[in-house]
GUVO-657553 format. One line per 4 residues: number of its first residue (from 1); for each residue x, y, z of C-alpha. Coordinates in Angstrom, 1 decimal. Layout:
NUM) X Y Z ~ ...
This chain:
1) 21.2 1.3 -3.9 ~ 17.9 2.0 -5.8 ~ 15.7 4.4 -4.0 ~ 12.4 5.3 -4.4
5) 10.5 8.2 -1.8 ~ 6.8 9.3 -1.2 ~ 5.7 11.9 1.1 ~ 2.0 12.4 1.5
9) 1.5 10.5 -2.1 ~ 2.4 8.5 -4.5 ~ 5.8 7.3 -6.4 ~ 7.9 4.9 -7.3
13) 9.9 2.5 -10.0 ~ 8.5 -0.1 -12.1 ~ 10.6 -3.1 -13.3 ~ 8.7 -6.3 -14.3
17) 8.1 -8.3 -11.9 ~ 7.5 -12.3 -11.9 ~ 4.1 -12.3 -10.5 ~ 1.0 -14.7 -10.6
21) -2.0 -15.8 -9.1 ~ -2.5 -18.9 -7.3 ~ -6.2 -20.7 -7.5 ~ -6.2 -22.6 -4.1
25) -9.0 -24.0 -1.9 ~ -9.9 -23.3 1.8 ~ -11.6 -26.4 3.3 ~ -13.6 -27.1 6.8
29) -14.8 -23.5 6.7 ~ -18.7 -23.1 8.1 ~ -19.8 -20.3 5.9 ~ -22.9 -18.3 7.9
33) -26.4 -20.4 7.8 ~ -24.7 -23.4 7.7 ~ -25.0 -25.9 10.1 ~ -21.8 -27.6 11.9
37) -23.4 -30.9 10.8 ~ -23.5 -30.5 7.7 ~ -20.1 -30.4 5.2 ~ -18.3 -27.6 5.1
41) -18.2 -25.2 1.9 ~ -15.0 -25.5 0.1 ~ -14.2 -22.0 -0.7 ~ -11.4 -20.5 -2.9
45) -9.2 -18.4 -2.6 ~ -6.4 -16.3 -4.5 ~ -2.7 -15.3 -3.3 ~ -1.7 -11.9 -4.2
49) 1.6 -9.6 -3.5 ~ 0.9 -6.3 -1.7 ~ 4.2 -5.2 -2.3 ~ 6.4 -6.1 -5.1
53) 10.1 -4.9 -3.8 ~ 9.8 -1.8 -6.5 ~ 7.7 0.7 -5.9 ~ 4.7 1.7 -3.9
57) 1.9 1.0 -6.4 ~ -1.1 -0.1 -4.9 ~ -1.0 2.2 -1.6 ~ -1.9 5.5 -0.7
61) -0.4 7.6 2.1 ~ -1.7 9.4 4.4 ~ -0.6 11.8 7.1 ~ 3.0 13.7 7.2
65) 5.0 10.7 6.7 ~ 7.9 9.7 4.5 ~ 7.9 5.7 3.2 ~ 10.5 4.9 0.7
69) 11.9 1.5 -1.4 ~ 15.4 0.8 -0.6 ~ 17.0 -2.3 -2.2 ~ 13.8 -4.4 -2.7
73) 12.3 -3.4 1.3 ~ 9.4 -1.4 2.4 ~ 10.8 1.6 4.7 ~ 9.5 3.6 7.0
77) 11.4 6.1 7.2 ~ 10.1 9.5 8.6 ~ 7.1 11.1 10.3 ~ 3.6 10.3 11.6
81) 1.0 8.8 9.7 ~ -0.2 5.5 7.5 ~ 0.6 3.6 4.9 ~ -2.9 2.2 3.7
85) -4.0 -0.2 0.6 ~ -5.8 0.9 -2.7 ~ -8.7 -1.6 -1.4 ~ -10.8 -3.1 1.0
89) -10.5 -6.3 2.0 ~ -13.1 -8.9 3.7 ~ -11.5 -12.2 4.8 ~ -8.3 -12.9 4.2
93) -5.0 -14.1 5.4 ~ -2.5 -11.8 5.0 ~ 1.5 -12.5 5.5 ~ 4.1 -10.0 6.5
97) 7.7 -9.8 7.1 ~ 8.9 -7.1 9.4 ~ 12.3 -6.2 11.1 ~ 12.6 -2.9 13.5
101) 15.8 -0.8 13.0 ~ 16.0 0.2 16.8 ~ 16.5 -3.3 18.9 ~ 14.7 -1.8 21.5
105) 12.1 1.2 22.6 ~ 10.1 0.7 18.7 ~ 6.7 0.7 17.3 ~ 4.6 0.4 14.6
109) 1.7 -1.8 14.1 ~ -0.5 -3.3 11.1 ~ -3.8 -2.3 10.6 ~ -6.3 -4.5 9.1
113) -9.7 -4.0 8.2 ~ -9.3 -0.4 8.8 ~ -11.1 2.8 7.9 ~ -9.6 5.5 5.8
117) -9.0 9.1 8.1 ~ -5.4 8.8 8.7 ~ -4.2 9.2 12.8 ~ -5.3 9.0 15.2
121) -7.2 6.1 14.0 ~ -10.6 5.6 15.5 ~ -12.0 3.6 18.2 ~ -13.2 1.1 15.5
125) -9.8 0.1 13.8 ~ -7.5 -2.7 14.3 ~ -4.2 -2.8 14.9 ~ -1.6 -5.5 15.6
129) 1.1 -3.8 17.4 ~ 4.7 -3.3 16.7 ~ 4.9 -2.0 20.1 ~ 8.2 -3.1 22.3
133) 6.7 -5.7 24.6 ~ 3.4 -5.7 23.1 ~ 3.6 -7.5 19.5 ~ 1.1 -8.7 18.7
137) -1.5 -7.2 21.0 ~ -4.8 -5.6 19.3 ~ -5.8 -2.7 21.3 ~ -9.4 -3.0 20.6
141) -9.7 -7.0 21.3 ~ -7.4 -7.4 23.7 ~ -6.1 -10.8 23.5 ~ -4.4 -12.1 26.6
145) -1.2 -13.6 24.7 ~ -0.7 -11.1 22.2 ~ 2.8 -10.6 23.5 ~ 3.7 -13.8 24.1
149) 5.1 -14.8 20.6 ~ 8.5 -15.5 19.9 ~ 9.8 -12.2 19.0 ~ 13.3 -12.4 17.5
153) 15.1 -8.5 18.1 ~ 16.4 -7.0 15.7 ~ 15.9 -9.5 13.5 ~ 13.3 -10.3 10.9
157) 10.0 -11.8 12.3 ~ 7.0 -13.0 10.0 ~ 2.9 -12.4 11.2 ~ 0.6 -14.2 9.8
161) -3.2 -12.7 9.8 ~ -6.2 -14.3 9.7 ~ -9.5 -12.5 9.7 ~ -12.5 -14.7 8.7
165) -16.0 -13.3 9.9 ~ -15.1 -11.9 13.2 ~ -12.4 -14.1 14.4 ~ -8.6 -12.9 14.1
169) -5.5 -15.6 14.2 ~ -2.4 -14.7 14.7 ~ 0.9 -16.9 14.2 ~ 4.3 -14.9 15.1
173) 7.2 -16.9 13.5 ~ 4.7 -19.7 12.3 ~ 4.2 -20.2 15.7 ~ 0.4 -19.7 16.8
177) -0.4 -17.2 19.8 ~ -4.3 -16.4 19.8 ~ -7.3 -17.2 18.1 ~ -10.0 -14.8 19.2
181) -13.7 -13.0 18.1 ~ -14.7 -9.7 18.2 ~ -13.9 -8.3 15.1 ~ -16.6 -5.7 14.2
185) -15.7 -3.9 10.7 ~ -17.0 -6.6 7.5 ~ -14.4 -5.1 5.8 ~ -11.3 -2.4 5.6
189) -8.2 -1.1 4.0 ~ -4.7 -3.2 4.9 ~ -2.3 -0.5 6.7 ~ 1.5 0.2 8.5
193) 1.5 2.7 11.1 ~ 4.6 4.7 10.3 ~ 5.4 6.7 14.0 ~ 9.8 6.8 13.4
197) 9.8 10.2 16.3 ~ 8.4 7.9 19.0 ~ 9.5 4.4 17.6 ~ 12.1 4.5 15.3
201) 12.3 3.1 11.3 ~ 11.1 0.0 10.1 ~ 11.4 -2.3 7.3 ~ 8.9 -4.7 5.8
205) 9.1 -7.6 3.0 ~ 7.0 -10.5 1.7 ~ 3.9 -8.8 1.8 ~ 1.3 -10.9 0.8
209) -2.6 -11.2 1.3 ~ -4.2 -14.2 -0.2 ~ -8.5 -13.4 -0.3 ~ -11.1 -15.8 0.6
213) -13.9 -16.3 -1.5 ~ -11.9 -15.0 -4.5 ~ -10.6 -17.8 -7.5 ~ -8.1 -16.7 -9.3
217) -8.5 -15.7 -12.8 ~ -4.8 -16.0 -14.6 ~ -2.2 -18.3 -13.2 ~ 0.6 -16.7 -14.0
221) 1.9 -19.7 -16.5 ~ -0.8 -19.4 -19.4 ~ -4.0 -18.4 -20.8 ~ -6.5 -20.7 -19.2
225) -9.8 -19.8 -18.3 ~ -9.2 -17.4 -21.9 ~ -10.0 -17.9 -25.2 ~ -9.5 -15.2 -28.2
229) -13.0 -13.9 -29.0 ~ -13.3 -14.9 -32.6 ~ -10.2 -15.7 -33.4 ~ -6.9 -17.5 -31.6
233) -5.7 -15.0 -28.3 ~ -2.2 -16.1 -29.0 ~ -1.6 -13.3 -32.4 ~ -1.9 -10.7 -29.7
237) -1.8 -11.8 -25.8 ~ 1.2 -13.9 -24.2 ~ 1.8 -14.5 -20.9 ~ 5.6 -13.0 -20.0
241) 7.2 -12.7 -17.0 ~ 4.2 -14.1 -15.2 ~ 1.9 -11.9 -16.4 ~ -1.2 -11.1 -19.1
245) 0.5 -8.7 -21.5 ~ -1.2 -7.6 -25.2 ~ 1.2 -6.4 -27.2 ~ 0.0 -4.1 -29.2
249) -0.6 -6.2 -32.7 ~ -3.8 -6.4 -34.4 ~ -5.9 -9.2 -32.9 ~ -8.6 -10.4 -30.9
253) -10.6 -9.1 -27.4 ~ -9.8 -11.6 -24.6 ~ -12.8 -13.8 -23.1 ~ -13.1 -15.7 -20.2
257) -15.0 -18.7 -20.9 ~ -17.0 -19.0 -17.9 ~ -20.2 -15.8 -17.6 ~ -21.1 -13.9 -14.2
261) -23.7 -11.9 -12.8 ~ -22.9 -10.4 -9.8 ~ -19.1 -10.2 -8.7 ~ -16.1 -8.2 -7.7
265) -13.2 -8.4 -9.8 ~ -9.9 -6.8 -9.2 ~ -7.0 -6.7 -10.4 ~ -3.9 -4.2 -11.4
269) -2.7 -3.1 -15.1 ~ -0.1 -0.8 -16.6 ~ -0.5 0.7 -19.8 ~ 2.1 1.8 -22.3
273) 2.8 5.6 -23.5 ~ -0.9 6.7 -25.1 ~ -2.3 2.7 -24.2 ~ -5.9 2.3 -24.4
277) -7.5 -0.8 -23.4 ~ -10.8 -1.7 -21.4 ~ -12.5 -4.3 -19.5 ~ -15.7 -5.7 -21.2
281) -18.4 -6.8 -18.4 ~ -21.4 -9.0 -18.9 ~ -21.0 -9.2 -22.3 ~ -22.1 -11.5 -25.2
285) -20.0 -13.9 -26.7 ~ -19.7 -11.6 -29.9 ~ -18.2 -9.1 -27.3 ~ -21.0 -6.2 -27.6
289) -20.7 -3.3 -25.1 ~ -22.5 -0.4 -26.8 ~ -26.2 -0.3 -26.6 ~ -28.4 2.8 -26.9
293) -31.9 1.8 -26.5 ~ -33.8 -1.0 -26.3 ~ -34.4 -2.0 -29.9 ~ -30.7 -3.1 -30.4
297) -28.9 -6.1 -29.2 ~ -28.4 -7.3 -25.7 ~ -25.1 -6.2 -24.5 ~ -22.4 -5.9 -22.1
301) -20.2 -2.8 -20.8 ~ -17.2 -1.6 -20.8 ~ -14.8 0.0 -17.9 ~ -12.4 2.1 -19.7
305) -8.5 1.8 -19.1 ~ -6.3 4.4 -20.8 ~ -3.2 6.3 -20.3 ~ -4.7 9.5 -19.6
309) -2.3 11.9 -19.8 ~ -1.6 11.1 -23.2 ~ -1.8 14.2 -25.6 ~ -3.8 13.0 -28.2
313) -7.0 12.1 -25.7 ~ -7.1 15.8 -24.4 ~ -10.1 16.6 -26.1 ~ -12.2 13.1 -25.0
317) -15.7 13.0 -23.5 ~ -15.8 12.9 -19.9 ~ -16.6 9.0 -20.1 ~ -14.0 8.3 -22.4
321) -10.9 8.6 -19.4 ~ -9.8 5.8 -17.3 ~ -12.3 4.2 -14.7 ~ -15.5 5.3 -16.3
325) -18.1 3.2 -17.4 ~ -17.9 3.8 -21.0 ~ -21.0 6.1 -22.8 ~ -22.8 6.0 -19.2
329) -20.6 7.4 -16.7 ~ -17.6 9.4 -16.7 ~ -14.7 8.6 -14.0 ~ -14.6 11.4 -10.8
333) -11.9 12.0 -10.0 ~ -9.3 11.0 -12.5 ~ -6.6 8.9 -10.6 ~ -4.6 7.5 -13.3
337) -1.0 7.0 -12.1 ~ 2.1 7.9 -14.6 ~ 3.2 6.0 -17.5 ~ 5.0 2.6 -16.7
341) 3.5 2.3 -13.1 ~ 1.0 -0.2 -11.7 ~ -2.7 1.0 -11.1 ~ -5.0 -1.0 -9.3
345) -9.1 -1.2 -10.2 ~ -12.2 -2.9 -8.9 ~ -15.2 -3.5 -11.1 ~ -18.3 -4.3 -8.5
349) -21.7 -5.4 -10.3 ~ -24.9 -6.3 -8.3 ~ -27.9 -6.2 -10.4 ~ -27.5 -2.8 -12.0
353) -25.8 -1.2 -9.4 ~ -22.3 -0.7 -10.5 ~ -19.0 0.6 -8.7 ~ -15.4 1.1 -10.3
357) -13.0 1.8 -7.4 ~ -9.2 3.2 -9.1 ~ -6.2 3.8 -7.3 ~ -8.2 3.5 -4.3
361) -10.9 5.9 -4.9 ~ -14.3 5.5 -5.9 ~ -14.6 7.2 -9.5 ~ -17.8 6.4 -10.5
365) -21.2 4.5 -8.6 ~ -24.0 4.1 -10.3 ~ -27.6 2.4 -10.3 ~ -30.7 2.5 -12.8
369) -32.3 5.4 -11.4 ~ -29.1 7.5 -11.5 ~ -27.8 6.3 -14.9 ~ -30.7 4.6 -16.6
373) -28.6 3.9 -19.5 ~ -27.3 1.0 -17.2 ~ -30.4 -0.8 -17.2 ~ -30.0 -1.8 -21.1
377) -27.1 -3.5 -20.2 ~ -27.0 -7.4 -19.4 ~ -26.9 -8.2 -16.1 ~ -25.0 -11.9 -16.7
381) -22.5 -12.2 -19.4 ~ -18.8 -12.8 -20.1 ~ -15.4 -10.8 -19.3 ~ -13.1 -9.5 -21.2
385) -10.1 -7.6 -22.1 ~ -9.7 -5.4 -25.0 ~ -7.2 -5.7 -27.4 ~ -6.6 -1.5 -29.1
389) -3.6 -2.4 -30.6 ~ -1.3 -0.9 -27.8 ~ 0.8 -2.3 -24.6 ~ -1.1 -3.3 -21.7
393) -0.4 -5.6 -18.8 ~ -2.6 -7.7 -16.2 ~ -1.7 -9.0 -12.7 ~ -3.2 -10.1 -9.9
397) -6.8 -10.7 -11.7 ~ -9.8 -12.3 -9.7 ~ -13.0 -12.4 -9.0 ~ -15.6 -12.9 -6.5
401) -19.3 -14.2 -7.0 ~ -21.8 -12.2 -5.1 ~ -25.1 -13.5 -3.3 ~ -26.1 -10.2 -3.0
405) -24.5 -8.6 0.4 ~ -22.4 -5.3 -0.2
């Protein structure tokens, strides 16, 4: 039995993982200012796992509380507190597979669209209970047939989540029980109560959040959407095991072939002993993220990715380490996780306001009139990956277009 325990932070085991993103389409949806007459907006969306059977990458812990991996589940196992996600998340539907140890007297509960502070939560988070008698049930909304579903004891039962706007669905078993409004956060971190002393351990599988308004950038089976920038991608990046891996041999930046101006890309990587990569952002096709002043050509940015602990990049400028906007802004804190597991990052561009979230924290945010170096940079250009002749992997990449809300 594999094993794998955090209390109050982060660990876990990495093994690769088949993993990939699916580009699908949500139709019938009214997005705001439009009118019921008129057809809806076919938006997309992207599937992505929350939790890969492994490890714990891509959460944070809070409060004194012990979660562990045992044989491919999500455990929780000790103490009072939360398990939350590295990000936010808007709209969404997200799936998850629980099963209470105890057949009786439990409780937990899923938090969604959350605020960060640990317990006891506050007045303005949401949680679907675990509670004995009371799955289901939001505290906040109070849905009148929240406990109503089709509970199976001490078995495993599957929720389905919905929150679009301010409505909240939920289906219990694939069986719907409420449709309702009220939902008053935009937007909020993805969470698991853990509370063993007063309801006993539970486990959790099949975690799995798929984002409206986000398109998928990498299926998972090949490199479209990508080109090589200046020469053919395929002497250095290969899809393997479902995901975008470089491997290390001299070759080409990767390019998307479609530009974008305002966005939210996330994804997750995992660099190799000593790996140094980056993400270029709004760049020209020729791939140009270093500009000084305004008498050289237009170019691009670049969000730095690098295994930070390595010896030999002790002696780096401040925006040389992972997360920071390279030559403009160095990353605060530094949240790089260990060699060989996954880190999650968000790059979010509007106009020249820029904000890289890592491991869940903000490292660096940024605007002209703090870092005016940022207005010589593009503000519509191309993505990319860079290609430092070390090991890096991708998963889970996508990207939403901004129309300018935050």
């Amino acid at each position: 039995m594999s094993s794998v325990c955090v209390r109050g932070g982060r660990s876990g085991m990495v093994l690769p993982v088949l993993v990939g993103g699916l580009l699908l389409t949500l139709c019938g949806l009214v997005t705001p200012g439009q009118s019921q007459n008129q057809p809806a907006k076919t938006l997309p969306q992207a599937e992505s796992i929350l939790f890969d059977g492994t490890s714990l990458d891509g959460w944070t812990v809070e409060g004194d509380c012990q979660v562990v991996v045992e044989e491919g589940l999500l455990v929780l196992k000790e103490g009072n507190g939360w398990l939350r996600s590295d990000l936010m998340y808007r709209d969404f539907t997200l799936h998850v597979e629980w099963k209470a140890v105890k057949t009786a007297d439990y409780d937990s509960g899923v938090y969604v669209r959350t605020l960060a502070g640990g317990a006891p939560f506050p007045s303005s988070s949401y949680q679907v209970n675990l509670l004995d008698g009371s799955e289901g049930n939001v505290k906040n909304l109070k849905p009148t047939i929240g406990s109503k579903g089709p509970i199976k004891r001490g078995e495993w039962n599957s929720f389905d989540i919905t929150c679009v706007g301010s409505k909240l669905k939920l289906a219990i078993n694939g069986q719907p029980v409420y449709d309702v409004d009220g939902l008053k956060n935009r937007e909020g971190y993805i969470g698991l109560q853990c509370e063993v002393m007063k309801g006993g351990e539970f486990q959790f599988r099949n975690l799995r959040i798929t984002e409206v308004g986000y398109q998928s950038l990498f299926s998972g089976k090949d490199l479209a959407g990508w080109e090589g920038g200046g020469a053919p991608a395929e002497s250095c990046w290969l899809v393997q095991e479902g995901l975008l891996v470089c491997n290390g041999k001299k070759g080409p930046w990767l390019k998307t072939l479609a530009e974008y101006g305002d966005f939210d890309f996330r994804f997750e990587y995992q660099v190799s002993p000593g790996g140094n990569s980056g993400v270029y952002v709004r760049v020209p096709a020729d791939g140009n993220h270093h500009r000084e002043n305004d008498t050289l050509p237009a170019a691009g940015f670049e969000v730095q990715v690098l295994d930070d602990s390595a010896p030999q990049y002790a002696q780096l400028k401040d925006y040389q380490y992972c997360g920071s906007v390279y030559d403009i802004c160095g990353a605060q804190p530094r949240v790089c996780r260990a060699v060989g597991h996954w880190n999650t990052m968000s790059i979010r561009c509007e106009g020249q306001h820029v904000t890289v979230t890592h491991n869940g924290v903000v490292v660096a945010d940024i605007t002209d009139q703090s870092h005016p170096l940022i207005a010589l940079r593009k503000t519509r250009g191309f993505l990319g990956l860079q290609n430092h002749d070390t090991q890096v992997r991708f998963r889970h990449l996508r990207l939403a277009e901004l129309g300018g809300e935050r």
